[in-house]
C-alpha positions as a Markdown table, in Angstrom:
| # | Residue | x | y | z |
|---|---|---|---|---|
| 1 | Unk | 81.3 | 91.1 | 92.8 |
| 2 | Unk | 78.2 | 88.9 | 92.1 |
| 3 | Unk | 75.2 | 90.6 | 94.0 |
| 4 | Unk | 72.7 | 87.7 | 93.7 |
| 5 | Unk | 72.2 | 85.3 | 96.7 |
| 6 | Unk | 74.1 | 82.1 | 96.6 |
| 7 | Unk | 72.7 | 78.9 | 96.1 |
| 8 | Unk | 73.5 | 76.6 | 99.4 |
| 9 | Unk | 76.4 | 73.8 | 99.0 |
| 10 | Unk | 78.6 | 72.2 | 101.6 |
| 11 | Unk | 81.4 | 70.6 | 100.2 |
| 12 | Unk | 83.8 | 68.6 | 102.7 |
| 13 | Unk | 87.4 | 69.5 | 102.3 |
| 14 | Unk | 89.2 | 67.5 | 105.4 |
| 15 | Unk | 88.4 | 65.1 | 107.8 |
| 16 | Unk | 88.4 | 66.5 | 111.5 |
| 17 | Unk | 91.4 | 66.8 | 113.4 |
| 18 | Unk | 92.0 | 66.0 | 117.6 |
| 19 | Unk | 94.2 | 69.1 | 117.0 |
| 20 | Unk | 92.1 | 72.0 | 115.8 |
| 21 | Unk | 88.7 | 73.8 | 116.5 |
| 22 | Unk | 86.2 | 72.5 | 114.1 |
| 23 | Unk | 86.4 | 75.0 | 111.3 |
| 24 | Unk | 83.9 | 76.2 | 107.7 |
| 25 | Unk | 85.1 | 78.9 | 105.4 |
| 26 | Unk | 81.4 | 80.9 | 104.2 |
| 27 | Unk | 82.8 | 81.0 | 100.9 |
| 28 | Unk | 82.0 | 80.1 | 97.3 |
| 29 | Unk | 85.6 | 81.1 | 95.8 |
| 30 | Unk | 88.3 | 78.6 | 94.5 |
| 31 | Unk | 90.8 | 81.1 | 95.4 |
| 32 | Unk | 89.6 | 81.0 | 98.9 |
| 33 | Unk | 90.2 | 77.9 | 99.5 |
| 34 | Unk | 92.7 | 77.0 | 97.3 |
| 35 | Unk | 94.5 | 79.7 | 100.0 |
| 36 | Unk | 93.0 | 78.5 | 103.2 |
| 37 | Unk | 94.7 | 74.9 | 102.4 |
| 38 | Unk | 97.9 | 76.1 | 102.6 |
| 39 | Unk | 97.2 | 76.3 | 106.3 |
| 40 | Unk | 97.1 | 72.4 | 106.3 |
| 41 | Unk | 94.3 | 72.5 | 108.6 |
| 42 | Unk | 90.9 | 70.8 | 108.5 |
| 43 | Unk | 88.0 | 73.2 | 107.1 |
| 44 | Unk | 84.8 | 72.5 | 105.2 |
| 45 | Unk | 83.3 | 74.8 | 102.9 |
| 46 | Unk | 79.7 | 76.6 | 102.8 |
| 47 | Unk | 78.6 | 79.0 | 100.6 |
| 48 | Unk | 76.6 | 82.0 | 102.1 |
| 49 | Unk | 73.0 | 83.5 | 101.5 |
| 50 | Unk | 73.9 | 87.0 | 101.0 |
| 51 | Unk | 72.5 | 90.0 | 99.1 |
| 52 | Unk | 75.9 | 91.4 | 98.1 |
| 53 | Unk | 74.4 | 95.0 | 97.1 |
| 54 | Unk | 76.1 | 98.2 | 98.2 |
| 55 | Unk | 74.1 | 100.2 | 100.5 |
| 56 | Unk | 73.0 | 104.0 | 99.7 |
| 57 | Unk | 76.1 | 106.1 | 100.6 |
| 58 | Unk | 78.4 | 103.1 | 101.9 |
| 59 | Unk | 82.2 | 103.3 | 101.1 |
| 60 | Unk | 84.3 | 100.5 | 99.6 |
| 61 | Unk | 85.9 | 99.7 | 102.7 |
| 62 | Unk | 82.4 | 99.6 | 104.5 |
| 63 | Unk | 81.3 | 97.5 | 102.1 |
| 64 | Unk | 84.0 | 94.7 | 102.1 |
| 65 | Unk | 83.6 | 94.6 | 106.3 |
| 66 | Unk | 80.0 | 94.2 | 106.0 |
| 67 | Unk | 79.6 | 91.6 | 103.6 |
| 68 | Unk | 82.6 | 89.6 | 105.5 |
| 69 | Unk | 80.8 | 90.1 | 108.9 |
| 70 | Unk | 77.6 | 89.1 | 106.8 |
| 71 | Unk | 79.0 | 85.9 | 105.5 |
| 72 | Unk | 80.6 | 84.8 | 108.6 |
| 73 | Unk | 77.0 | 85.0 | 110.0 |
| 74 | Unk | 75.0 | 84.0 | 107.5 |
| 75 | Unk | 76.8 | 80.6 | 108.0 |
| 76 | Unk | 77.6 | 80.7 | 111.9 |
| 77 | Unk | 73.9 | 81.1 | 112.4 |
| 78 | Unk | 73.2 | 77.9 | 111.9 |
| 79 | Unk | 76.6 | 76.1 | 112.6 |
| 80 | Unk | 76.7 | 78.4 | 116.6 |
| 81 | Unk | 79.8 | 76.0 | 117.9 |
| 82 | Unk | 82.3 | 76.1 | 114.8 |
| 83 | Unk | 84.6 | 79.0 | 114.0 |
| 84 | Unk | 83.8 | 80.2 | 110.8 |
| 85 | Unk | 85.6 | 82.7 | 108.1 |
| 86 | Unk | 83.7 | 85.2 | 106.1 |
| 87 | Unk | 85.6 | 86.9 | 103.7 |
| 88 | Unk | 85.0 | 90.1 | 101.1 |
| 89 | Unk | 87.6 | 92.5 | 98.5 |
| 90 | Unk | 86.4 | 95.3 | 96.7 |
| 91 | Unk | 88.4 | 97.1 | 94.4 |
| 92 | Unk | 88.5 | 100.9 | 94.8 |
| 93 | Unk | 89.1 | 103.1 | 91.9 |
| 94 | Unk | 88.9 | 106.6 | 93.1 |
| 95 | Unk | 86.2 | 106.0 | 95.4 |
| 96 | Unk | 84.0 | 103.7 | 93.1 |
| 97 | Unk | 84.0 | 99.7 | 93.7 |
| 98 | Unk | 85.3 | 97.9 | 90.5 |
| 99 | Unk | 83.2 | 94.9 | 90.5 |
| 100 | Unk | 83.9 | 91.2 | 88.7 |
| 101 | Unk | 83.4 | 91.8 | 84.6 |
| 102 | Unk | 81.8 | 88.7 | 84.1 |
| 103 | Unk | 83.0 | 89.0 | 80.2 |
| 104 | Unk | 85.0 | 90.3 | 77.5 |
| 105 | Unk | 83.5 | 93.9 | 77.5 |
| 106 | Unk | 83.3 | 94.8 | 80.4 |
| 107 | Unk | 87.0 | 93.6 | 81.6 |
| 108 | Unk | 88.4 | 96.0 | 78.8 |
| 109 | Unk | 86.1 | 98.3 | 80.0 |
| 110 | Unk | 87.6 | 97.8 | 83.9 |
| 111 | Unk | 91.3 | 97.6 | 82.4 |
| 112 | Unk | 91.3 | 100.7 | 80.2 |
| 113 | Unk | 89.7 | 102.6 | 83.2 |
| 114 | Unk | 92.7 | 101.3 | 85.8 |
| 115 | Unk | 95.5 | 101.8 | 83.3 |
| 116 | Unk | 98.2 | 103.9 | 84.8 |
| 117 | Unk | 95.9 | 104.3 | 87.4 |
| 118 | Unk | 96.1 | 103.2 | 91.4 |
| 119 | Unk | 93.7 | 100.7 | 93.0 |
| 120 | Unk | 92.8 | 100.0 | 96.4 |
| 121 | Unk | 91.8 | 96.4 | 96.7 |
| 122 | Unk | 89.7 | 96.5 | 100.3 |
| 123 | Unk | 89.8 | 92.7 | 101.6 |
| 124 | Unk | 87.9 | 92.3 | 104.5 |
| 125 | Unk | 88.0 | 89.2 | 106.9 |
| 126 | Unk | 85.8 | 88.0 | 109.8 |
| 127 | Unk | 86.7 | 85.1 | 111.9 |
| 128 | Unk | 83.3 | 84.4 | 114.0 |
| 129 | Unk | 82.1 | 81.7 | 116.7 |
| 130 | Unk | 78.6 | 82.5 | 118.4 |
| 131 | Unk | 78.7 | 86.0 | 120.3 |
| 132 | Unk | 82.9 | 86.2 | 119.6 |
| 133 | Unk | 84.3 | 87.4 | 116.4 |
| 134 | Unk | 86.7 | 89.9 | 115.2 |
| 135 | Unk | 86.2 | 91.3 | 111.5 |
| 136 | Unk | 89.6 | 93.9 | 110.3 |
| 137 | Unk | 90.7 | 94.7 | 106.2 |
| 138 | Unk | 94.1 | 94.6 | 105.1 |
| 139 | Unk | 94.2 | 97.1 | 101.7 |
| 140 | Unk | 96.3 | 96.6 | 99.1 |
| 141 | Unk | 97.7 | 99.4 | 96.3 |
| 142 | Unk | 97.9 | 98.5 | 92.9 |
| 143 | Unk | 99.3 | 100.6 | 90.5 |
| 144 | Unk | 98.6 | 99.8 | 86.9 |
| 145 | Unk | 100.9 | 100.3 | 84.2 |
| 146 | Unk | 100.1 | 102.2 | 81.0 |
| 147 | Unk | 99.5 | 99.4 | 78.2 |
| 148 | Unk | 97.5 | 99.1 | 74.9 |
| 149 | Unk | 94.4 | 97.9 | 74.3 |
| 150 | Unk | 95.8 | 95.3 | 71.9 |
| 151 | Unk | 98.2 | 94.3 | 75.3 |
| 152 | Unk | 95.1 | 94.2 | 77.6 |
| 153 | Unk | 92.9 | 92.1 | 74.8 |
| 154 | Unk | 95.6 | 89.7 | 74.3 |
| 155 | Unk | 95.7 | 89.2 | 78.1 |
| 156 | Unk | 92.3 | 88.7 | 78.7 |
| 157 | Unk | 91.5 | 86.3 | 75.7 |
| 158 | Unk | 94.8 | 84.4 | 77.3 |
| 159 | Unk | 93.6 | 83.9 | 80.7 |
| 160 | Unk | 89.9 | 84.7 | 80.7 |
| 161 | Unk | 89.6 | 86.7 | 84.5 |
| 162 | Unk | 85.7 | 87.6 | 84.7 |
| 163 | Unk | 85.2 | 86.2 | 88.0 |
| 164 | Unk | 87.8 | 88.3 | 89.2 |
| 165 | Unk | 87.0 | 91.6 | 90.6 |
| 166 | Unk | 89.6 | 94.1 | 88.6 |
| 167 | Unk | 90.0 | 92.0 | 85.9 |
| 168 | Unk | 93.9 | 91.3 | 86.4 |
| 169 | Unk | 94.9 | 88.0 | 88.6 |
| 170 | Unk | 98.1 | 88.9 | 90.4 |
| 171 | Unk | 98.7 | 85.5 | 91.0 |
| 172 | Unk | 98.4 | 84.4 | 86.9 |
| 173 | Unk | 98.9 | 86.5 | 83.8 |
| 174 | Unk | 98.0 | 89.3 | 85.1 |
| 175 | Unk | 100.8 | 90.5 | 87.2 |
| 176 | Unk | 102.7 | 91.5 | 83.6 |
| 177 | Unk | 99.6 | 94.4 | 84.1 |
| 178 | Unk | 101.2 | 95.9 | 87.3 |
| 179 | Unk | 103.5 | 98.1 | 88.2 |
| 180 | Unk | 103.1 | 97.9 | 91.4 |
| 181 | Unk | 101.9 | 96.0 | 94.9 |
| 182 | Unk | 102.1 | 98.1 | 98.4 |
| 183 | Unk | 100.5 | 95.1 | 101.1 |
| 184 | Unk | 101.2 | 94.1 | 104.5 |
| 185 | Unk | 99.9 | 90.6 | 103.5 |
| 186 | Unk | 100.3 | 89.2 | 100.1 |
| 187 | Unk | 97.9 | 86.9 | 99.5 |
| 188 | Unk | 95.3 | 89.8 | 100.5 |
| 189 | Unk | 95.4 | 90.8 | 96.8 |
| 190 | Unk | 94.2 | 87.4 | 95.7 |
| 191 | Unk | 91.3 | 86.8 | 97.9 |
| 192 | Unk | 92.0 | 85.9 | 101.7 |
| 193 | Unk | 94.8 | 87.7 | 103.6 |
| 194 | Unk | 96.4 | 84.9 | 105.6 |
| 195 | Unk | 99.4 | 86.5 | 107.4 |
| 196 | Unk | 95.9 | 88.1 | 109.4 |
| 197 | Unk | 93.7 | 85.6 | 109.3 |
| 198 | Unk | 96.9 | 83.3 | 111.1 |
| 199 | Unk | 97.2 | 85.2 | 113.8 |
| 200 | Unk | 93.5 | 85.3 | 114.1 |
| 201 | Unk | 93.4 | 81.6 | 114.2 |
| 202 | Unk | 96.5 | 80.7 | 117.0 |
| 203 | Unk | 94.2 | 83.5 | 119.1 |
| 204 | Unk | 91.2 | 81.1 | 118.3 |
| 205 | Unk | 93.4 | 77.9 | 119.5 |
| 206 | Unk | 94.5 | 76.3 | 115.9 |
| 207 | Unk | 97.8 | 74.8 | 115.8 |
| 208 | Unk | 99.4 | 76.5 | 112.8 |
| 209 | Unk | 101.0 | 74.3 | 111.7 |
| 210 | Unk | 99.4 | 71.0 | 112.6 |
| 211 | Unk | 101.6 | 68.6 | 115.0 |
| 212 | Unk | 102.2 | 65.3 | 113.2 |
């Protein structure tokens, strides 16, 4: 996870729709919103201001709620009449947050710590419009196989995952490092948990899919 604030950029991803709620994911993550289109609705894209520090003493799962919430709200604040979706995973090793490498190093580092080991990927979502929002996490178990440090260099130098927080993209490579996924909502693992954030959305008034 990067904990500096983000720089501000709106990027237009779909022209509105008579159909749908006008809509912004608070996001700066390809994965995001390469997984929000799916939905084939109409959405633009803002990155947050946020201080993505842990607090003293906060848990994993607090952590992933509260920056979510914080994100949706960072963004709603000054868009009050749009939904918008804030968004958060941290990985959980035993109780300690397993943050994005960022290199080389430190992805071996995070890969020969999780090997043969089970982690909890806590991804958060908050779907917000002025004073009504609902924020939930959907956790997903990943069990790591036992593999070599030559098998975990050759993956990394083969698909390069430092912006991802564990090191291992489920969706890539990286699923030849698992043993195992336990989810009630698949795409969790990879960013944004859509069977939730669905239901979230028809509740909100989005026709999922669009008519034609």
């Amino acid at each position: 996870m990067n904990a500096s604030p983000k720089v501000q950029n709106t990027m237009s991803i779909s022209s509105s729709s008579p159909q749908n709620p006008s809509l912004i994911l608070a996001s700066t993550s390809k994965y995001r919103r390469e997984l929000l289109e799916r939905l084939r609705i109409p959405f633009e894209v803002i990155s947050p201001k946020v201080d993505e520090t842990p607090l003293t003493g906060e848990s994993t799962l607090e952590l992933a709620l509260r920056l979510a919430h914080a994100k949706a709200a960072a963004v709603a604040k000054e868009h009050p009449h749009t939904w918008v979706i804030g968004s958060d995973q941290v990985a959980d090793l035993c109780g300690a947050a397993i943050g994005k490498p960022g290199n080389f190093e430190r992805a071996l580092a995070q890969l020969q710590l999780m090997r043969g080991q089970t982690v909890i990927f806590q991804t958060a979502l908050c779907l917000m419009k002025g004073d009504t929002q609902t924020t939930l996490c959907v956790p997903t178990e990943v069990t790591f196989r036992k593999l070599s440090d030559s098998v975990l260099e050759a993956y990394l130098l083969a698909e390069e995952p430092y912006d991802c927080a564990g090191s291992a993209k489920s969706e890539g490579l990286g699923i030849s490092l698992l043993e195992s996924i336990k989810s009630d909502d698949p795409t969790a693992l990879i960013g944004l948990p859509l069977i939730a954030l669905t239901g979230l959305l028809r509740d909100a008034g989005f026709a999922i899919p669009s008519k034609t």
